[in-house]
C-alpha positions, 0 to 999 in steps of 0.5 A: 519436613520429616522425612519418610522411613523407607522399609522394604518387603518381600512382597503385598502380604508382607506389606499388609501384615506389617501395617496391620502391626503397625496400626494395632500398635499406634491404636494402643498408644493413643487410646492409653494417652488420649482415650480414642484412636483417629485413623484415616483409611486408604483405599486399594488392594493392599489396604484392604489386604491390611483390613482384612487382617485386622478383622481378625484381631482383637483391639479396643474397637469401642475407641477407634474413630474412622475417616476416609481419605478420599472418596467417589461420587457414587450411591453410598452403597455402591461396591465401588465406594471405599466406605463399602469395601472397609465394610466388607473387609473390616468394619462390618465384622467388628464392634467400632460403633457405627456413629464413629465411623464417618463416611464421606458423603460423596452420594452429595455431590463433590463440592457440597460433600465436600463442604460437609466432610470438611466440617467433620475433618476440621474438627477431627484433627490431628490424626493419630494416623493416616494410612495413604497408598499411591497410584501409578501416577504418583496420586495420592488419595485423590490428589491427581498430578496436574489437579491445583486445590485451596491452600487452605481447605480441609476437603477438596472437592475433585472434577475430571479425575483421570481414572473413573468415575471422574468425580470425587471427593477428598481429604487435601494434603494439609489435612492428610499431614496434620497427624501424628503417624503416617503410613505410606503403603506401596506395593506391585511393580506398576509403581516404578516408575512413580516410586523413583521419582518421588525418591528423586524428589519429583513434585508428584501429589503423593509429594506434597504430603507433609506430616507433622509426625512420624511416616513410614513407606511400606513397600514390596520389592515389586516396586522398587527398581533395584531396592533402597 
């Protein structure tokens, strides 16, 4: 298992405008070496801070292909959804072609979203990069602390999720490994205490994420007790 790459920053927008450089340049790499860009998309406030951003450069949009790391059962335009606020954020305001551009079809349901998505994810792997923050809980996507998924699904179907709405859907650890780059973006003071105990090597879900590349935590100072 490699290790992470901890990088410390002054603060949310300095977290951003780093994962923006970073996605750009990834972008760049795989589209010269393999002609397309696969990139798994977070949800969150600094995620979408790092959207936002990258609305407004210039990249070669035609060649990215986006999926979504998880996702909640709710209409497919609903504001709460995290394919909406991409949407809004980015990639409604740039030429990625909307057939490559793969939503979850959460609006089915959890297991047979998850069924379908699955199917799309088997055949998209390996990433070129996965973008993942991770809650106060130490969950990660929609990986909760206490939730236990198969071993061997590319997508897992989630009941009972301990923050509204209790029915998601999401990308499983393996398939969130199974990429060449991972970017961890973690930022506000509410993550102390998880932060330490991943950093002590506690079994959180966000733990569990074992990439098969490169990964990188980007972190703001707020959510570090005393700094790496």
């Amino acid at each position: 298992m490699n290790k992470p790459l901890w990088v410390q920053f002054d603060n949310a927008e300095a977290v951003a405008q780093a994962a923006c450089q970073r996605i750009l340049k990834i972008a760049r790499e795989a589209i010269a070496v393999r002609g397309q860009f696969r990139l798994v998309l977070a949800g969150g406030t600094t995620p979408e801070r790092t959207y936002r951003l990258l609305a407004g450069t210039q990249a070669d949009w035609p060649h990215w292909h986006l999926y979504f790391g998880d996702e909640r059962c709710l209409p497919n335009t609903h504001p709460g959804r995290n394919s909406q606020m991409a949407e809004q954020a980015w990639t409604g305001r740039v030429d990625i072609p909307p057939s490559q551009i793969h939503p979850i079809p959460a609006e089915l349901g959890p297991e047979q979203g998850a069924k379908n998505y699955g199917q799309l994810i088997r055949s998209a792997l390996p990433f070129d990069l996965v973008l993942l923050g991770m809650g106060e809980d130490g969950h990660t996507a929609s990986l909760f602390p206490g939730h236990h998924h198969p071993a061997d699904s590319a997508v897992v179907a989630v009941h009972d999720a301990p923050k509204p709405p209790p029915e998601r859907i999401s990308l499983s650890a393996a398939s969130l490994g199974n990429c060449r780059h991972l970017l961890y973006l973690i930022t506000g003071s509410g993550k102390q205490q998880a932060v330490a105990a991943w950093r002590r090597g506690e079994p959180l879900p966000i733990s569990q994420i074992q990439p098969m590349g490169s990964s990188e935590v980007l972190i703001d100072a707020a959510s570090l007790e005393s700094g790496l």
